[in-house]
LUMGU-659627 format. One line per field, with one value per residue (C-alpha): residue number from 0; residue in one letter; x, y, z. Coordinates in Angstrom, 1 decimal. Example, Ala and Ser with C-alpha at 12.3 -4.5 7.8 and 13.67 -1.06 7.14 Angstrom:
BEGIN
resi: (0 / 1)
resn: (A / S)
east: (12.3 / 13.7)
north: (-4.5 / -1.1)
up: (7.8 / 7.1)
% end
This chain:
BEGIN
resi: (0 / 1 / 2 / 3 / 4 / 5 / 6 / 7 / 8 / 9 / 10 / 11 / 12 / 13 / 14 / 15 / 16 / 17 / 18 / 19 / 20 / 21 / 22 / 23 / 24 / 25 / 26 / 27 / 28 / 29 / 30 / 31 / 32 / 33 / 34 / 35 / 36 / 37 / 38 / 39 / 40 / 41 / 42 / 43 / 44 / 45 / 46 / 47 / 48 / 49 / 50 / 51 / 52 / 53 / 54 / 55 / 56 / 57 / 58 / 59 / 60 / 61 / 62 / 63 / 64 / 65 / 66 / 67 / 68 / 69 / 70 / 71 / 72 / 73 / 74 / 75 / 76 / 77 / 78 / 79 / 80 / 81 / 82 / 83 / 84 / 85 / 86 / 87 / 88 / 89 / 90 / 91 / 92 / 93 / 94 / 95 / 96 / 97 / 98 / 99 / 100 / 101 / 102 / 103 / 104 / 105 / 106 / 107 / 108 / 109 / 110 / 111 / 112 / 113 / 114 / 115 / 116 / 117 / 118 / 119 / 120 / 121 / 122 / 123 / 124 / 125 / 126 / 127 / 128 / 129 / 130 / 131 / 132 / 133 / 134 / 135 / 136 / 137 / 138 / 139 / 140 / 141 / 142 / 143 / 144 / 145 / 146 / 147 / 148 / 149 / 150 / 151 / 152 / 153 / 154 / 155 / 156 / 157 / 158 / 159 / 160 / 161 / 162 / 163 / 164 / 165 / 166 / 167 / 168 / 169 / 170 / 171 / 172 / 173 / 174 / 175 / 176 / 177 / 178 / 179 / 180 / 181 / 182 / 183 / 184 / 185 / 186 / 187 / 188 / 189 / 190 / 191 / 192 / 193 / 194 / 195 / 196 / 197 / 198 / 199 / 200 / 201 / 202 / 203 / 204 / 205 / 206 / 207 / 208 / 209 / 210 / 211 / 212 / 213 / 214 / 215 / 216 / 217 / 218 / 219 / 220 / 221 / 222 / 223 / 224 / 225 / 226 / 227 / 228 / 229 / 230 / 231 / 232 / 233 / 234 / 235 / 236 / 237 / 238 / 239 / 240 / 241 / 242 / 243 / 244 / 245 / 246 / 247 / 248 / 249 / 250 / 251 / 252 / 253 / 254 / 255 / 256 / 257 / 258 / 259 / 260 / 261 / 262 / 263 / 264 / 265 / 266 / 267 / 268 / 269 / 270 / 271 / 272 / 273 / 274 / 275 / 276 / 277 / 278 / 279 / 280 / 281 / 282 / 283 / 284 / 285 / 286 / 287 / 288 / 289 / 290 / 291 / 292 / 293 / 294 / 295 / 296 / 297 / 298 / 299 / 300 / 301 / 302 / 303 / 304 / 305 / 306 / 307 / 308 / 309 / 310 / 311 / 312 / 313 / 314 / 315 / 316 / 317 / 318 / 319 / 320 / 321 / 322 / 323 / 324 / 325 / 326 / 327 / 328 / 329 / 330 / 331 / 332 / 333 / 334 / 335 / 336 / 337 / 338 / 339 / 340 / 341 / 342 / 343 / 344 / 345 / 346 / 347 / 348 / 349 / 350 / 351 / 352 / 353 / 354 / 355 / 356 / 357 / 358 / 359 / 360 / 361 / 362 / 363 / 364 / 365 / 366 / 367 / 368 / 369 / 370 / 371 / 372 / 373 / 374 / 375 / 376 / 377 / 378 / 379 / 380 / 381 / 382 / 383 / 384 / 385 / 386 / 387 / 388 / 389 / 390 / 391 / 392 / 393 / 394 / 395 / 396 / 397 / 398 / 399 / 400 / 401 / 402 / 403 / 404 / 405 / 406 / 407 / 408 / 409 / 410 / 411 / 412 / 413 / 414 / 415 / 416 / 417 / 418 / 419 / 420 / 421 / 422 / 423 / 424 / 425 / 426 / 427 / 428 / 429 / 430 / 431 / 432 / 433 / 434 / 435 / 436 / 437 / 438 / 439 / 440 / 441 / 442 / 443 / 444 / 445 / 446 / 447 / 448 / 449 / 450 / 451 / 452 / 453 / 454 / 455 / 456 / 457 / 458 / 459 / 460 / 461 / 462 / 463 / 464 / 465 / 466 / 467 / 468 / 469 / 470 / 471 / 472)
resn: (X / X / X / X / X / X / X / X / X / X / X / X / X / X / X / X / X / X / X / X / X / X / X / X / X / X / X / X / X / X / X / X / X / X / X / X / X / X / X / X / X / X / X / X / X / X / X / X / X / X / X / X / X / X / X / X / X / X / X / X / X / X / X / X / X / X / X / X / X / X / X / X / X / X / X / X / X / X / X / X / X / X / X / X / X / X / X / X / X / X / X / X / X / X / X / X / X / X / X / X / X / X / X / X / X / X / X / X / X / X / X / X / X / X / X / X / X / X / X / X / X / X / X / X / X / X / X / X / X / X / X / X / X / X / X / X / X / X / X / X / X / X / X / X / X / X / X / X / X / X / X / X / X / X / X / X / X / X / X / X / X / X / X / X / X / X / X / X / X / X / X / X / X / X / X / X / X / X / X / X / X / X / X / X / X / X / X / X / X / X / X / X / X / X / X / X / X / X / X / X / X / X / X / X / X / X / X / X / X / X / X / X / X / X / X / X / X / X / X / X / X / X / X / X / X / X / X / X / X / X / X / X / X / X / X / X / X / X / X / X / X / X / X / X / X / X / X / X / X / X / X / X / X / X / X / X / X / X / X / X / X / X / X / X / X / X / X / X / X / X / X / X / X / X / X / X / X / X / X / X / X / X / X / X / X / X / X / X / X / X / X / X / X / X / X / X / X / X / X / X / X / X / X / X / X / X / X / X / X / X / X / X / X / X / X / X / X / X / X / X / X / X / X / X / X / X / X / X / X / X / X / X / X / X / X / X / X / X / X / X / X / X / X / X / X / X / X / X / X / X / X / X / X / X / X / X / X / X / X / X / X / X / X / X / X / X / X / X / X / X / X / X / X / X / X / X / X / X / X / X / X / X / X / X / X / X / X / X / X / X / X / X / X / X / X / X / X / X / X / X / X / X / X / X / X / X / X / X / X / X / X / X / X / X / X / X / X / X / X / X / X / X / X / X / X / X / X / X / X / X / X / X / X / X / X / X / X / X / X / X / X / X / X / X / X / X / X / X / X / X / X / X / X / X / X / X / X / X / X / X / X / X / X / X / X / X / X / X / X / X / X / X / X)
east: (86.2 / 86.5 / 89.9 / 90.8 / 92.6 / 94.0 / 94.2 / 98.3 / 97.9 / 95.9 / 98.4 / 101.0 / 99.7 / 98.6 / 102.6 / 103.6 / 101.1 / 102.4 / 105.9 / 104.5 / 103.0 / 106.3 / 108.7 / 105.8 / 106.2 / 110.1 / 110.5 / 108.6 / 110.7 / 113.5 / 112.0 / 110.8 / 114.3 / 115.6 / 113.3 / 114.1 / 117.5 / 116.8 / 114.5 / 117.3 / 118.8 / 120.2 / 116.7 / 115.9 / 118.6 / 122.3 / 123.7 / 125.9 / 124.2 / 127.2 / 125.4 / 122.1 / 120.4 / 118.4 / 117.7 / 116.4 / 113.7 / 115.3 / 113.9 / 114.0 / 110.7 / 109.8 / 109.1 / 107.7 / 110.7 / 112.5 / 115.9 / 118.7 / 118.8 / 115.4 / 114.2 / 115.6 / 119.0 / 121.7 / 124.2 / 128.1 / 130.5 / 134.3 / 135.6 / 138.3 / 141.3 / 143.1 / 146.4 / 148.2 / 150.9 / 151.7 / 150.5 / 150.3 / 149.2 / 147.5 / 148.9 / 146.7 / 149.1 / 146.7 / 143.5 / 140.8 / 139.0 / 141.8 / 144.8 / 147.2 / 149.9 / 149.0 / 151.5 / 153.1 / 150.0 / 149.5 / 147.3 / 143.8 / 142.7 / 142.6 / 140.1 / 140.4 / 140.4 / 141.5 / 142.6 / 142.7 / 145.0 / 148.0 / 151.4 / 153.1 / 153.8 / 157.6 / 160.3 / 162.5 / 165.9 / 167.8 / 171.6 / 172.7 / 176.2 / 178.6 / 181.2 / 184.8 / 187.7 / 190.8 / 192.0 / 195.2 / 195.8 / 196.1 / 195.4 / 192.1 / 189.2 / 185.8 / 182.8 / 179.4 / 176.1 / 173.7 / 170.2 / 169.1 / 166.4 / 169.2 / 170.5 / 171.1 / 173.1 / 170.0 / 166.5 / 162.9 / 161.7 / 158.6 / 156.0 / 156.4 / 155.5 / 153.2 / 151.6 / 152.0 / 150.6 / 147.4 / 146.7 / 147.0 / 145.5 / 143.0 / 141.4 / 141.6 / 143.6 / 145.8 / 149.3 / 149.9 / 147.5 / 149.0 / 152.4 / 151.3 / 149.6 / 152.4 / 154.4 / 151.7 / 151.5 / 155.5 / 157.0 / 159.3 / 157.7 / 158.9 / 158.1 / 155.6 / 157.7 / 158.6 / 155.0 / 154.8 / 157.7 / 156.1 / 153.0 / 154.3 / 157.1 / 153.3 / 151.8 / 155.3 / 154.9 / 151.5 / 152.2 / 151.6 / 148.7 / 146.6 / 147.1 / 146.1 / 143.3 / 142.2 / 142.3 / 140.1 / 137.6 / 137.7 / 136.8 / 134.1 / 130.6 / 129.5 / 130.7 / 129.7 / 130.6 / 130.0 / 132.0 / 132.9 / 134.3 / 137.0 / 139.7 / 143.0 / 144.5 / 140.8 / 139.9 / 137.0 / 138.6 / 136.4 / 137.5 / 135.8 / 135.4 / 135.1 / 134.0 / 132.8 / 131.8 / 135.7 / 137.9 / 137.6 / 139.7 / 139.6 / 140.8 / 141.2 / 141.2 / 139.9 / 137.0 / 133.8 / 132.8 / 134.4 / 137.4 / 138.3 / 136.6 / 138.6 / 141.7 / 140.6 / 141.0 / 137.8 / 134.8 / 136.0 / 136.9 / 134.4 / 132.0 / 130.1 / 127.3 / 127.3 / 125.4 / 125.5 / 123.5 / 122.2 / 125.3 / 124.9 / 128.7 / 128.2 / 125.5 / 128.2 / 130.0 / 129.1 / 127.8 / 124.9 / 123.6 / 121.5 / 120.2 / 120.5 / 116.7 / 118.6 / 119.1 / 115.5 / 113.5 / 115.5 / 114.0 / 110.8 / 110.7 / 111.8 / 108.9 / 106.4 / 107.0 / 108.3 / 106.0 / 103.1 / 103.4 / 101.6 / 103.1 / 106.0 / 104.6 / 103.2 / 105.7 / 107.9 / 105.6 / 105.8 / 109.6 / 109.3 / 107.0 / 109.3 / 112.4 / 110.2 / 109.0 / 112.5 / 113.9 / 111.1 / 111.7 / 115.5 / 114.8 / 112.8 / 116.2 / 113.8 / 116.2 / 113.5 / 110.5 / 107.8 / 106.9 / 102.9 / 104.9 / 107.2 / 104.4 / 102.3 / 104.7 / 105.2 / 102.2 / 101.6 / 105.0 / 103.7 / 100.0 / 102.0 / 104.1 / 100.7 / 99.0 / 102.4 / 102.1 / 98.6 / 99.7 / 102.9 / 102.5 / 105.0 / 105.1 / 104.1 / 106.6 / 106.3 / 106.2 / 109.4 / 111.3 / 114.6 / 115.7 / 114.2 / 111.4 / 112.3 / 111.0 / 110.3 / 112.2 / 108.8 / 108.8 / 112.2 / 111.9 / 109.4 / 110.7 / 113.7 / 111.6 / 110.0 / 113.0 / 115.2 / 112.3 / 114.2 / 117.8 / 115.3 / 114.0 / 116.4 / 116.5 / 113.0 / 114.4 / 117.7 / 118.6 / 122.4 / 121.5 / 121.3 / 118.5 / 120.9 / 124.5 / 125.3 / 128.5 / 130.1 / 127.8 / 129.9 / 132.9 / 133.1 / 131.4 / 135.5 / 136.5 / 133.8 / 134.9 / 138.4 / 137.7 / 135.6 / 138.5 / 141.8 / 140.5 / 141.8 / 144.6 / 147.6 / 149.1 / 147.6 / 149.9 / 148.8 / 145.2 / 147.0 / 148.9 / 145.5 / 143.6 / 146.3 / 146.7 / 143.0 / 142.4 / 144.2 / 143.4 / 139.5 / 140.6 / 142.4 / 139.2 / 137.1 / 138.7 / 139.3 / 142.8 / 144.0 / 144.5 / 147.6 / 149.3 / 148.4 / 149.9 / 153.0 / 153.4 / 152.9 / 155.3 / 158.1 / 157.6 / 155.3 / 151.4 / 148.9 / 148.3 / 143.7 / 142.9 / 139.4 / 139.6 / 135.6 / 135.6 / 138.0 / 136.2)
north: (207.5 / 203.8 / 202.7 / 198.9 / 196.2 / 193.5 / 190.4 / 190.8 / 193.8 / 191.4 / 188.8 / 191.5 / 192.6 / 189.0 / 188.4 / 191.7 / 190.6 / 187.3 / 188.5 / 191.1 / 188.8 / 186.4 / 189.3 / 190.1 / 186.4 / 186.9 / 190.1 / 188.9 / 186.1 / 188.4 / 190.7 / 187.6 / 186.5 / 189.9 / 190.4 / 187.1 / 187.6 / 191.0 / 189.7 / 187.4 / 187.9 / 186.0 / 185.4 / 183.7 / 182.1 / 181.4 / 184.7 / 186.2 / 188.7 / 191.0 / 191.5 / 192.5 / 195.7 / 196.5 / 194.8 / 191.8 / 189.7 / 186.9 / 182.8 / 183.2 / 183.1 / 185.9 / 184.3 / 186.8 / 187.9 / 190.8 / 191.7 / 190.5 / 188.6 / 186.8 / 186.4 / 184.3 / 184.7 / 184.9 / 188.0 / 187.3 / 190.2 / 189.9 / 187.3 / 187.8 / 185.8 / 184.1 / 184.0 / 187.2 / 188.6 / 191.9 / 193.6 / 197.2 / 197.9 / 201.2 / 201.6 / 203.4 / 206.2 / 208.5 / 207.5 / 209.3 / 209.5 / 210.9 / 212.0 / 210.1 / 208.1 / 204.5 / 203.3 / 201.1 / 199.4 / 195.9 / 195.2 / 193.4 / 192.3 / 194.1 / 195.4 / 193.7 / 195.6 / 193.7 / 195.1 / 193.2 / 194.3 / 193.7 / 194.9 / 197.3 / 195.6 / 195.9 / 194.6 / 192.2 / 191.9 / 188.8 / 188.5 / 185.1 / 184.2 / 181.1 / 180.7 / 180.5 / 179.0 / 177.8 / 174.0 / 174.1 / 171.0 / 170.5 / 174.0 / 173.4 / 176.4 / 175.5 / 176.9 / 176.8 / 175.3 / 177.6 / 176.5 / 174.7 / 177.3 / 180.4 / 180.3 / 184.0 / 187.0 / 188.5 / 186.9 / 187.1 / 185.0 / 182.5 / 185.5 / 187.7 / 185.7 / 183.7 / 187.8 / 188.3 / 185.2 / 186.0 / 189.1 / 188.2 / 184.7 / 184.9 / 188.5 / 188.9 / 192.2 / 193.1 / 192.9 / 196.3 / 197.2 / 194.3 / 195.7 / 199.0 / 197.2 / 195.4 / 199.0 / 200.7 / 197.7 / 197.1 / 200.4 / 198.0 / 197.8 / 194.7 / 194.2 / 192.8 / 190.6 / 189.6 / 189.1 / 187.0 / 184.5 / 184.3 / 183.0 / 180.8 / 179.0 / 178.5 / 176.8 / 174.4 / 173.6 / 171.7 / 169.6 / 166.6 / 168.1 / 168.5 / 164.9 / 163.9 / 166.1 / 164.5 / 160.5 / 162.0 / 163.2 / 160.0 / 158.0 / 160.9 / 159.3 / 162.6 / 165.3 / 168.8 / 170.5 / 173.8 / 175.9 / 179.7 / 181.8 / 183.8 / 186.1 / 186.7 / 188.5 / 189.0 / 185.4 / 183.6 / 180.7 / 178.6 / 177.3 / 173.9 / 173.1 / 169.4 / 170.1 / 168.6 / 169.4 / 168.5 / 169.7 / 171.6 / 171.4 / 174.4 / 173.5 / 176.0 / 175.4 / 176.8 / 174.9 / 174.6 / 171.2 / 167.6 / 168.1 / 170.4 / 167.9 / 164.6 / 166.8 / 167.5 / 163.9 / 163.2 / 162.4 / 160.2 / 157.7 / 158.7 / 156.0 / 157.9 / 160.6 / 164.1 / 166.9 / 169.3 / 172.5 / 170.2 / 171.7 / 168.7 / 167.6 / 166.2 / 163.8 / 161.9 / 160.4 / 157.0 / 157.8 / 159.0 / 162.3 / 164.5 / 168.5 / 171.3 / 172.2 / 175.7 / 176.4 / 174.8 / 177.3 / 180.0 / 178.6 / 177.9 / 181.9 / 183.0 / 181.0 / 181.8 / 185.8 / 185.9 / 183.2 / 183.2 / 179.2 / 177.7 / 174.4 / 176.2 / 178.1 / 174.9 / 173.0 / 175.6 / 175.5 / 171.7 / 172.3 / 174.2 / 172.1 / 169.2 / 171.0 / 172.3 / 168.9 / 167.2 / 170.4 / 169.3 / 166.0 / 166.6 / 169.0 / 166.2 / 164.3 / 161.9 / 159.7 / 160.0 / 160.9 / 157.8 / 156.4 / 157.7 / 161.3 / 160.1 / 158.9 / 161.8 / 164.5 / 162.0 / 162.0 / 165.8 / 165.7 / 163.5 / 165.1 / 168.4 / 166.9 / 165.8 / 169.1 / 170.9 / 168.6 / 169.9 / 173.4 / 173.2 / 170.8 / 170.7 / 173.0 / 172.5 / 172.6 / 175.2 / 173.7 / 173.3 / 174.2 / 172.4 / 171.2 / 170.4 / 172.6 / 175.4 / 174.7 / 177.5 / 177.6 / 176.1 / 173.4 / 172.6 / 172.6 / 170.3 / 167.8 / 167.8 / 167.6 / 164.5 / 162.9 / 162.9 / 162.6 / 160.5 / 162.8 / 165.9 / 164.5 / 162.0 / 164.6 / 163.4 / 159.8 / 160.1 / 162.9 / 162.6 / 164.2 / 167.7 / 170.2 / 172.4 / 172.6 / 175.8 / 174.0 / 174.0 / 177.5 / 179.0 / 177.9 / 179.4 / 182.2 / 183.7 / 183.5 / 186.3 / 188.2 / 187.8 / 189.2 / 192.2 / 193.3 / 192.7 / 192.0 / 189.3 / 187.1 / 188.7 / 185.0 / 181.5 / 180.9 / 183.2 / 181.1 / 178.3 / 179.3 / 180.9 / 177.7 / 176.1 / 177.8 / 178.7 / 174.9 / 174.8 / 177.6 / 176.4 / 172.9 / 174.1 / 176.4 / 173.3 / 171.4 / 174.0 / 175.0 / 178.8 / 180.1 / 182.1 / 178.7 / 176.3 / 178.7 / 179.4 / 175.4 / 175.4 / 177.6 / 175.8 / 173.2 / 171.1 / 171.3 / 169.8 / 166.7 / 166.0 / 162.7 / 161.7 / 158.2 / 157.5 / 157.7 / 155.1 / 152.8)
up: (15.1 / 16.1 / 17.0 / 15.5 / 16.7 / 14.8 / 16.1 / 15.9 / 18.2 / 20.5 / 20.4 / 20.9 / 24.0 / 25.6 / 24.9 / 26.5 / 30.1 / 30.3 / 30.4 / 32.6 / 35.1 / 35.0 / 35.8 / 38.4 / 39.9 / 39.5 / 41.5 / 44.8 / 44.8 / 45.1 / 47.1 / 49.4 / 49.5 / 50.5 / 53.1 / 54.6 / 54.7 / 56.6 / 58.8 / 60.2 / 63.5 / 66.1 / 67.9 / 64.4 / 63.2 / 63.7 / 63.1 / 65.9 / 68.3 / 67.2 / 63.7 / 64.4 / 63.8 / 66.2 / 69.2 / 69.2 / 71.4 / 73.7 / 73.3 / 77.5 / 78.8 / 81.7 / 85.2 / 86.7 / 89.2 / 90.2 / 88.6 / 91.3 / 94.6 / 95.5 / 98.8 / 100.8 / 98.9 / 101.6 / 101.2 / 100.8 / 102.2 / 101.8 / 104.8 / 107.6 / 106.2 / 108.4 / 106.1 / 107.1 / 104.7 / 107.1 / 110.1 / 111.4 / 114.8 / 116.1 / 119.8 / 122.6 / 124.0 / 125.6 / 127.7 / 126.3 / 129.7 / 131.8 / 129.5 / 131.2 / 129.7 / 129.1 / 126.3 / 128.8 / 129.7 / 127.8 / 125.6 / 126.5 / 122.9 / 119.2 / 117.2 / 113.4 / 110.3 / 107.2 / 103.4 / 100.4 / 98.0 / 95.5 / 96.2 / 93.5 / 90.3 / 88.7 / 86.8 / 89.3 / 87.3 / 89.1 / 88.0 / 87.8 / 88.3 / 87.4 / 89.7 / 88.4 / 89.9 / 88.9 / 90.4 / 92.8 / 91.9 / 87.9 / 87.1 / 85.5 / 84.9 / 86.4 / 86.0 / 87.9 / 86.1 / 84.8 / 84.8 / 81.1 / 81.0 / 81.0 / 77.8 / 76.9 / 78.6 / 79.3 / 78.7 / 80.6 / 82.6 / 83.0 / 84.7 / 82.1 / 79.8 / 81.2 / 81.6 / 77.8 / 76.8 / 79.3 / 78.2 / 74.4 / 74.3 / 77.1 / 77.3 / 73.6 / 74.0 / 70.3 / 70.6 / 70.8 / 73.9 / 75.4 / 75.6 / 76.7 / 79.7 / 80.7 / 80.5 / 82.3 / 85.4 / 84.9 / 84.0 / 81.4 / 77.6 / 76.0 / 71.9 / 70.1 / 68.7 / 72.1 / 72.7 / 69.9 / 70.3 / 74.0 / 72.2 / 69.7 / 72.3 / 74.5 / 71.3 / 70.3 / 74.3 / 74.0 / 71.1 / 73.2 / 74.8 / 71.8 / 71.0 / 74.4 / 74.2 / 71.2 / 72.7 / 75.3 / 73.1 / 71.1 / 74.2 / 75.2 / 75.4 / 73.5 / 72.3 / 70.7 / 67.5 / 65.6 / 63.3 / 63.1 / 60.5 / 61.1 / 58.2 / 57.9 / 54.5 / 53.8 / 53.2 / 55.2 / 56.8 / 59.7 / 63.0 / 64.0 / 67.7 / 69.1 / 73.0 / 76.3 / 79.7 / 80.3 / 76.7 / 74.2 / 70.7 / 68.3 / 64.4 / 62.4 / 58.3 / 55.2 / 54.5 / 56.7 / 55.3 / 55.8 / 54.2 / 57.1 / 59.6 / 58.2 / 58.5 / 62.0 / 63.0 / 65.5 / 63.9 / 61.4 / 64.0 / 66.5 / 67.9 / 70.4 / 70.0 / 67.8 / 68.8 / 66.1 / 64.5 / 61.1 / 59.3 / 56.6 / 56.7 / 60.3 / 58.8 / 56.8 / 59.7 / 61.4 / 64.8 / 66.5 / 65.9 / 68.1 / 66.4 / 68.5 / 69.7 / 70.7 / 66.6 / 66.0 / 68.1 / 66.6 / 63.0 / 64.1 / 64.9 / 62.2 / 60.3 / 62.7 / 62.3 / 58.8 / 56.8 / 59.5 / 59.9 / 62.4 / 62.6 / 63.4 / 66.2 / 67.7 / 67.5 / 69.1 / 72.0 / 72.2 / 72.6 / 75.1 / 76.7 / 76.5 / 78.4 / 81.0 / 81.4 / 81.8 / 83.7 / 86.5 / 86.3 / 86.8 / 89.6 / 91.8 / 91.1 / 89.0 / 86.4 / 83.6 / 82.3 / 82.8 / 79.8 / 79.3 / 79.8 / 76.7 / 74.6 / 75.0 / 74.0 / 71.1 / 70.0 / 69.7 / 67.7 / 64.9 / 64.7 / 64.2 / 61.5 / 59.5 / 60.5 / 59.1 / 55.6 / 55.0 / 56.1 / 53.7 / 51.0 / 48.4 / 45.6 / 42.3 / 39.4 / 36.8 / 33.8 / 31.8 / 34.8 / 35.5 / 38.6 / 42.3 / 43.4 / 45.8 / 49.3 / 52.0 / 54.9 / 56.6 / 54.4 / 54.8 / 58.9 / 58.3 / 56.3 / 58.7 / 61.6 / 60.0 / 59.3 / 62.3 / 64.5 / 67.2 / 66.8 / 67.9 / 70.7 / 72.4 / 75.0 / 76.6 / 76.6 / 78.2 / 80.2 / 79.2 / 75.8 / 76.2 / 74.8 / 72.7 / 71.2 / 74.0 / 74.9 / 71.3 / 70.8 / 73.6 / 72.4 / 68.8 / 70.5 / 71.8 / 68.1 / 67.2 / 70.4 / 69.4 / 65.7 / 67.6 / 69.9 / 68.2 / 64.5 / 61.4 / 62.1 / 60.5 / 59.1 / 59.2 / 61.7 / 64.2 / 63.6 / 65.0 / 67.6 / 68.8 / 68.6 / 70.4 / 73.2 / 73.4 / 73.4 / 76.4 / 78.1 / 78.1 / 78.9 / 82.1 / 83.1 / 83.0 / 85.0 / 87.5 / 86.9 / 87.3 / 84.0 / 84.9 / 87.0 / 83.6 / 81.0 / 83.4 / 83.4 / 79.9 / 79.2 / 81.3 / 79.1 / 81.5 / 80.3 / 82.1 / 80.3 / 80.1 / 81.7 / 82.1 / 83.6 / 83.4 / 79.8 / 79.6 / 81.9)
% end
């Protein structure tokens, strides 16, 4: 028998595959965005190395040498010092040839054997005393001065803390495993509230260094930023870093965008050049930029392997091209590249910005669709790569500009370790004392200064104050 269908049925079922094929359309675009997100690592993107999956392949390119020293490569060995801090002599007593007595026999010369170690670490308690004493003359009771720093009965001093504040501040270590080392070194366990005063008496110290820190990086020629996020009471907060070759200046705040960065109080008044990571806030302040090629060839991966561009492999090659040909220049101590050199890697830049608007044009609209259309992440690398053409590659035209942003990179980089070893910030406070001192503490290791000697001056209320005369001349 001959099954029927009426032309409702018909319509019925055109309906039905329409809405079919839309959900179709619908679900790989999830799934597309899903995968994307998965796919991203920190070989492809700006996520941290500490949340990837599985282990992922470097942007370093192989040279072709053996793992440690090359030949040629000249060995060190511990040296003879010539500062001695005790001696122990080994006297002859006994020849060995004829067994006679020789221990009154002098000496010729001495064999050298040197060891390098630390002496027994304790707890040194020193009793200070005032003097009393009672004038002869008018009967008056005198007393001796105490130092302003002894204010207590019993107090500790400068090392310990300067210890606490180390171990806490600079090696990351939680407050608790913190004291426990200090008893395991000391034999003496102090509190972790202890530890904490020492830490936030280190931060109220270097009020005036954060200001002077922040002149300097006014007057710097450029400077570097990136942000991080960090938690504490399980809320995302960021901490924004301002950074040199000479000072660094950690912020921390609850917003990642410009409210946090006008409340900062650099770039709104900064003159010189930005090199940043595109983070879109940056663009609204009145100076020159420069992108981070680092954070490019991480996105130009991730859109080579994931969408199978091949604009963006090219023009990751042409990146690398261009730092291999100012890392040669640089290492025949040439001051630039010539100008044919300049023009040619130019040139290849914009024919792979044509080639990549034929190989992603813009999408069509769907019809009766609100809004912008949705760009790939190819398309979008493009477009960005077409725009700020000369904030890409300032790099080949002045060798002051760096390739990447590994300076500001490196810096945020300690507030992920931090989280990793001793977890969230218990209080906002705690943020800030951490950026304080942390601000300091890298300061004082770029410019050469032993960590342990700035933080004890720090904490006796004398910082080392950042002056960098050639940015003021």
């Amino acid at each position: 028998m001959q099954t029927i269908i009426t032309a409702a049925e018909i319509s019925l079922l055109h309906t039905e595959v329409l809405a079919l094929r839309t959900e179709n359309v619908q679900l790989k675009k999830l799934l597309q965005e899903a995968l994307d997100k998965l796919n991203k690592n920190s070989s492809n993107s700006s996520k941290p190395p500490s949340s990837d999956i599985v282990r992922t392949k470097s942007l370093r390119i192989a040279t072709g040498k053996k793992v440690g020293g090359q030949a040629g490569h000249k060995g060190h060995h511990l040296p003879m010092s010539n500062h001695i801090d005790d001696r122990v002599i080994y006297k002859a007593k006994t020849c060995t040839g004829c067994g006679k007595d020789i221990s009154g026999v002098g000496s010729q010369r001495f064999e050298r054997r040197q060891v390098y170690d630390i002496p027994v670490i304790q707890i040194k308690v020193t009793e200070h005393q005032s003097e009393i004493k009672c004038c002869p003359h008018c009967a008056c009771e005198n007393r001796g001065t105490f130092p302003l720093e002894l204010t207590q009965p019993t107090q500790y001093g400068s090392n310990i803390k300067q210890l606490g504040v180390y171990l806490s501040q600079y090696q990351l270590l939680p407050f608790q495993r913190s004291v426990q080392m200090i008893e395991d070194l000391t034999g003496h366990r102090i509190s972790q509230s202890s530890l904490g005063n020492f830490t936030n008496n280190c931060s109220q110290q270097l009020s005036g260094f954060m200001e002077a820190l922040k002149q300097n990086l006014l007057q710097a020629p450029l400077v570097h930023a990136d942000e991080t996020g960090y938690y504490y009471e399980n809320n995302r907060n960021w901490l924004h870093v301002a950074t040199t070759e000479d000072c660094t200046y950690y912020y921390p705040h609850e917003k990642r965008g410009k409210e946090a960065m006008d409340a900062m109080g650099i770039l709104p008044t900064y003159t010189g050049a930005l090199m940043h990571d595109y983070w879109k806030s940056y663009l609204d302040y009145d100076c020159q930029h420069y992108l981070c090629n680092v954070h490019h060839l991480r996105d130009l991966t991730f859109c080579q392997e994931q969408e199978k561009s091949t604009w963006a492999m090219l023009m990751k090659t042409l990146l690398l091209d261009m730092k291999q040909g100012v890392d040669d220049a640089i290492a025949l101590d040439l001051p630039n590249l010539t100008e044919a050199q300049q023009n040619k890697y130019l040139q290849r830049y914009d024919s792979l910005i044509a080639q990549g608007n034929i190989e992603h044009p813009l999408p069509q609209k769907e019809a009766g669709k609100r809004g912008a259309v949705k760009k790939s992440k190819s398309k979008n690398l493009l477009d960005r790569f077409a725009k700020h053409k000369d904030d890409i590659t300032q790099f080949i035209k002045n060798f002051a500009v760096p390739f990447g942003n590994n300076i500001a990179e490196q810096a945020v980089r300690m507030m992920k370790l931090k989280q990793k070893i001793s977890g969230c910030f218990r209080s906002k406070e705690g943020a800030v004392i951490f950026a304080t001192i942390r601000s300091y503490i890298d300061t004082m290791r770029k410019n050469g200064y032993g960590i342990m000697d700035a933080l004890a001056l720090a904490i006796n209320g004398k910082p080392i104050i950042p002056f960098m005369p050639a940015y003021s001349q």
